[in-house]
N, C-alpha and C positions, 0 to 999 in steps of 0.2 A: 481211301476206302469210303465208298456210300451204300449204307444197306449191303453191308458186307461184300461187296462186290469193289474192284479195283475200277475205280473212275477216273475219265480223261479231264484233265482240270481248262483243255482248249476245246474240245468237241464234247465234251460231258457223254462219248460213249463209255458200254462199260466192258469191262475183257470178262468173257463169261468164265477162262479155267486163271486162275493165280499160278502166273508161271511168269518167270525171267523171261523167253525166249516169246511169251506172248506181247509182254508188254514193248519187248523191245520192236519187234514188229509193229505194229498198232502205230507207234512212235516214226521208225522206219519209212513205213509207208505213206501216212499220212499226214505229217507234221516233221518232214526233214528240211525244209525252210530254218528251222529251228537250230542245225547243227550250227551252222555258221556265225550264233550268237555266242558271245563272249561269255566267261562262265560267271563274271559281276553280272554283265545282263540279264542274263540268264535267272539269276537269284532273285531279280527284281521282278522280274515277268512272273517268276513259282509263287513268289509272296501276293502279288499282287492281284494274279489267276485263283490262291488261297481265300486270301480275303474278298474276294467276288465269290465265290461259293460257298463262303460262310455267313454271309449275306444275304444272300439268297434263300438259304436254310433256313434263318432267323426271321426271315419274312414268312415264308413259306409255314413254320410253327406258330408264328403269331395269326395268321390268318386262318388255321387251325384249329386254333386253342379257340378264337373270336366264335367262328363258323361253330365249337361245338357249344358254348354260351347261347347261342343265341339259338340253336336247334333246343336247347333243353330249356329255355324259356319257350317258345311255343309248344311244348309238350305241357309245361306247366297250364299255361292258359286254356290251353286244348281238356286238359282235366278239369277245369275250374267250369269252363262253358259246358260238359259232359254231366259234371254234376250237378249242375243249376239246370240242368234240363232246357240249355236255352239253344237257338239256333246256331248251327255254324255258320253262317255267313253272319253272324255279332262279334268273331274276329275281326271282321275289318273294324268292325264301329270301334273296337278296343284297340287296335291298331291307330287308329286317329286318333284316340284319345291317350293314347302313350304320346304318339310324336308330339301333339300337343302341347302334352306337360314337360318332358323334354325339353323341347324348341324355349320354353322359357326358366328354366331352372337347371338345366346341365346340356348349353349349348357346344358343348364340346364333345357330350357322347351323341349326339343327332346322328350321324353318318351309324355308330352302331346300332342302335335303336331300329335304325328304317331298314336294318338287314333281317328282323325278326318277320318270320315269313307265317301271317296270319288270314292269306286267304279261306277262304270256305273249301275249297277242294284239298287245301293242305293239313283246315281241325279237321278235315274227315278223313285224311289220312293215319295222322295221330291220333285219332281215336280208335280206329280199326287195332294200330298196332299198340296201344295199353290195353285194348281189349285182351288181342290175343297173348299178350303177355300175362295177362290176370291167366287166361285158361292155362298155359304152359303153369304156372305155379301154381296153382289148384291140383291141376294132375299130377306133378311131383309129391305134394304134399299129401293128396289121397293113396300113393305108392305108400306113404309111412302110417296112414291109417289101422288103427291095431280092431276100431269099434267105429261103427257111423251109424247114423241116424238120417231118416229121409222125412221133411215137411213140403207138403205138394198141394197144390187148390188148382181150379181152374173158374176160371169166367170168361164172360163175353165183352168184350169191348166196343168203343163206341161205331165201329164199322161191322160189329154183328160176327166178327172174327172171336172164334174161341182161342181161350191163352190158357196157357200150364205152367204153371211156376213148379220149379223145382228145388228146395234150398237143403243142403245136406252141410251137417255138423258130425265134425267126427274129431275124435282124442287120439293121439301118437302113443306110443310107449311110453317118452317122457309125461306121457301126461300131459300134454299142451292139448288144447283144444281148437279149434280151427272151424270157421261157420262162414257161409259165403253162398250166393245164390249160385245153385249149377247150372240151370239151364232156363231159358224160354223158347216154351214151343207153341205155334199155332197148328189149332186142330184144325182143318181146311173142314173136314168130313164131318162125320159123327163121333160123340161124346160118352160113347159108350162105355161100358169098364176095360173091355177088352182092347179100345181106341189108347187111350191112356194110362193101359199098362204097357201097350210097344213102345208109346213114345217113351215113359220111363227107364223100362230096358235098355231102349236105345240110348240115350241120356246116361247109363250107370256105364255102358257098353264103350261108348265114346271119351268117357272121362277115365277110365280103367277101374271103375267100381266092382267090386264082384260083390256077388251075396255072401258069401263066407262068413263076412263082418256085418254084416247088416244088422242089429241090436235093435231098431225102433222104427214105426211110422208115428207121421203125424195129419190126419186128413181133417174135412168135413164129413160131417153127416149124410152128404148124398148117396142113394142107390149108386150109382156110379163107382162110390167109393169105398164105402162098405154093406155094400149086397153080399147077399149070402153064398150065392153061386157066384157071381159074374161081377163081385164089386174086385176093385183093382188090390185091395189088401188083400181077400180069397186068392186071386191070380198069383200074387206074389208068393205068398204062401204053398199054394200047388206048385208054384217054380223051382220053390226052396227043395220041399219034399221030392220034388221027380229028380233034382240035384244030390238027394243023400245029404242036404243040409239042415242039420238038427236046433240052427237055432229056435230061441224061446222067443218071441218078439212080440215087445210093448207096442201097443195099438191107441195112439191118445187121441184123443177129440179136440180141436184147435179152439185153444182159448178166445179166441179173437170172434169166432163164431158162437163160444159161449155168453160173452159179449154181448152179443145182436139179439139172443134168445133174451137175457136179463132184460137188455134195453123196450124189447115188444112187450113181456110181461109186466114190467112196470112201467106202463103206458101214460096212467094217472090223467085219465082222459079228460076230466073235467078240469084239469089244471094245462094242455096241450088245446082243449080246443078253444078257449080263451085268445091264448099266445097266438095258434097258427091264424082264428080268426078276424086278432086284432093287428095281426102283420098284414091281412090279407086286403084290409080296408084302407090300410095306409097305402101300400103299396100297389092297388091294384086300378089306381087314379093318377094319371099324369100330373097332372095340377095338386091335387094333396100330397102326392109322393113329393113334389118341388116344395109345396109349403113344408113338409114335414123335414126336409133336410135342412131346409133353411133356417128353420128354427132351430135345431141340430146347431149349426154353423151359429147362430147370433147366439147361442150360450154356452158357447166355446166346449160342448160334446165331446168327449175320448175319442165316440165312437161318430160316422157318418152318416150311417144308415142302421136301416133295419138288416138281418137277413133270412132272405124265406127258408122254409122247413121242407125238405121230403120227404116224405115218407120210404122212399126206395132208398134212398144212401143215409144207413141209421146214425153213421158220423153228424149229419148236420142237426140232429136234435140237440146237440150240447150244445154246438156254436149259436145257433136259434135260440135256444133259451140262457144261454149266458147273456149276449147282447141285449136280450130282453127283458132281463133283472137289471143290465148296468144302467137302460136308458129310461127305467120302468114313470120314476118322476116328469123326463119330458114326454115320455109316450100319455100320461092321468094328462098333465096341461095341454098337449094335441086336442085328446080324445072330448075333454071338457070343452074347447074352443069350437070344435065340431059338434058340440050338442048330443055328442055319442059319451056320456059320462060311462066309466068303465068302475060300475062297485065292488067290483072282486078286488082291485087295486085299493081297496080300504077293509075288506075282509080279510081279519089277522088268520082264521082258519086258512084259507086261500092262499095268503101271501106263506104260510108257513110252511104247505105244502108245495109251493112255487121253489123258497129255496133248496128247501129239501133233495127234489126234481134235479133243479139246478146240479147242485152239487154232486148227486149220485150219479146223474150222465155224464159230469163232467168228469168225473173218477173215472167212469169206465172209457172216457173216451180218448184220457191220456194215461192208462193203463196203470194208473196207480194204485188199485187195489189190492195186489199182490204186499205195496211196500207198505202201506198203511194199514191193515187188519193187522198183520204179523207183530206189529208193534205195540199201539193202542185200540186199550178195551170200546165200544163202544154198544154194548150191549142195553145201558142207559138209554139211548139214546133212541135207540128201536124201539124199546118197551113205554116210551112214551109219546112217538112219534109217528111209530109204523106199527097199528094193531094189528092182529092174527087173521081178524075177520075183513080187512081193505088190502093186503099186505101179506097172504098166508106163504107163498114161494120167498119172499124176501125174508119173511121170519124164521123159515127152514135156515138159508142162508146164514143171516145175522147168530141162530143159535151154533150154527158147527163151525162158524168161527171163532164163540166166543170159547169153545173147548180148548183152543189152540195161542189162546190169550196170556199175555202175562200180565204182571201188577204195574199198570201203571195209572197215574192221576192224572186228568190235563180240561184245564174248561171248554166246553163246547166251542166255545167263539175263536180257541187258537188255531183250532182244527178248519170249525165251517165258517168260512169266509161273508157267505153269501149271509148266515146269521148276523155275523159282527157287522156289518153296514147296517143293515139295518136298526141298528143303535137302540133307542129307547122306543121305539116299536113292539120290540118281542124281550125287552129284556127282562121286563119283572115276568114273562112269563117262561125264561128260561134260566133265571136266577136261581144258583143251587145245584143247577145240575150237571153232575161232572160225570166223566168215564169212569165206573170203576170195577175193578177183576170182577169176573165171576165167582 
């Protein structure tokens, strides 16, 4: 018997009904040569016709077993190149550098190794099909959706093509909760609310979303988004309503864009145009941009360069002005050597609102200030650093957090980093000063 079917152990056909009178036939017709064997020979030839087919078998599962090793390593690698955002055709380059390492550390598995199939047309195969596999279990899992929540933005990318992210969180019965981008859609057309609320629909529509459970949006600020007539949360809302659907539904404003707004108002211009215009001299010279690294490079620098600031992507103001507090010493010796002496870089007022800067962009830019407010008070710290009259929105800020403050002690320098380097600079003028409750 093979795969439950009765198999010829000479012709390896198979008898499609299990019946005596079929097999005998089969036998009969085809292989009556056979009769005229002696019934020892006979036994020899069964045994030996046996073990050729169970050898066969045994190969046949080892190459198998091998074949599916090696399909689920390039699924691996296919993921790993997927998430580094790198090309598929840098399979092959890792495909060489497997065999490579191989060929001299486990010269016995080479022959398995070079069956891993890492062409470019093959990660883009494998990625299509993790793809669709992420969608098939997203949509299972929205089936068990008891509550969800929708966060959506749209922009323009670098071919002038509109894009709509769609990211929907939702909680099960049990209580699990579950978060995963739904969709990207490009707007070909216009960006209108009405544009934006199809593709959404379509998007809830394709995924097996209903409104039913819908609990929450989560947008920007744009007309687009929340207009009064024609913004896409009105739309949704009229949707609800012409549906007989009585949800109550939270409307939040995306933190991430509240971010951007902090980042513009505390702009601290006399302390940005400094930085942006002493990046802009280093760098905006062939020859001082090579003297500047090189000096970099002969005092063994963390960092290599400088890097410039936009004003249109507000992420780069942190990294701009981190880099520009770490390198601030070899930027005073440059600028000195160039006869461009820089006295802000000896103005302790200056430098102290540099770290300041520093700091508080850099919070915002790696999103820590949700986890740090909630813990330590730092209401101190405001009142003697950020006055009411330079500082009145960050003040609002600084005091309705400290509402939500508990008791804790801790010196300024464990917290601000950029204070603690600078060591006996600013210390006697922050000596004493701690966080403490409200």
């Amino acid at each position: 018997m093979y795969n439950s079917k009765p198999t010829c152990l000479i012709c390896k056909e198979k008898v499609s009904v299990v019946k005596e009178y079929n097999v005998r036939r089969h036998y009969e017709t085809k292989h009556s040569e056979y009769a005229k064997f002696s019934k020892e020979l006979k036994t020899r030839k069964l045994d030996s016709l046996k073990s050729e087919l169970r050898n066969q078998q045994r190969l046949l599962n080892s190459s198998i077993h091998s074949s599916s090793d090696t399909v689920k390593a390039s699924y691996s690698v296919a993921m790993i190149i997927s998430k580094r955002m790198k090309s598929f055709s840098d399979g092959e380059f890792v495909k060489e550098c497997l065999d490579a390492v191989v060929k001299d550390i486990l010269p016995d598995k080479t022959k398995k190794f070079s069956n891993i199939s890492l062409s470019r047309q093959t990660i883009c195969r494998r990625v299509n099909d993790i793809s669709n596999e992420i969608v098939v279990t997203l949509r299972d899992q929205i089936k068990y959706f008891k509550s969800y929540s929708l966060a959506f933005d749209e922009c323009t990318d670098i071919s002038d093509t509109s894009q709509l992210v769609v990211y929907i969180r939702g909680v099960t019965e049990s209580f699990q909760v579950k978060q995963e981008m739904l969709n990207l859609v490009s707007l070909k057309d216009t960006t209108k609310g009405e544009d934006i609320f199809q593709a959404v629909m379509k998007c809830l529509s394709d995924n097996g979303a209903n409104l039913e459970t819908l609990a929450g949006l989560t947008t920007d600020g744009a007309p687009a988004m929340i207009g009064r007539n024609k913004g896409v949360v009105k739309l949704i809302m009229d949707e609800m309503e012409s549906r007989s659907i009585k949800n109550d539904l939270f409307v939040i404003h995306c933190l991430i864009h509240q971010h951007n707004l902090c980042a513009q108002v505390l702009s601290m211009n006399h302390v940005m145009s400094v930085v942006v215009r002493t990046i802009n001299f280093i760098r905006s010279h062939a020859l001082q941009h090579r003297q500047f690294k090189e000096l970099l490079n002969e005092l063994y620098s963390h960092y290599g360069d400088l890097v410039y600031f936009s004003n249109v992507r507000w992420l780069s103001r942190g990294k701009c002005l981190k880099r520009f507090f770490d390198l601030r010493e070899e930027i005073k010796s440059f600028m000195m050597h160039k006869k461009m002496t820089l006295t802000e870089l000896n103005d302790e007022e200056w430098m102290l609102d540099l770290c300041f800067l520093t700091e508080i962009i850099d919070l915002q830019c790696n999103s820590e200030l949700r986890l740090v407010y909630p813990t330590i008070s730092k209401i101190d710290f405001y009142n003697k650093y950020v006055t009411a009259e330079k500082y009145p929105n960050l003040r609002i800020f600084a005091q309705r957090v400290a509402l939500h403050e508990a008791s804790y002690s801790m010196p300024i320098s464990l917290r601000f980093t950029p204070f603690n380097t600078l060591g006996d600079f600013v210390r006697p003028i922050i000596s004493g000063l701690y966080f403490s409750p409200v």
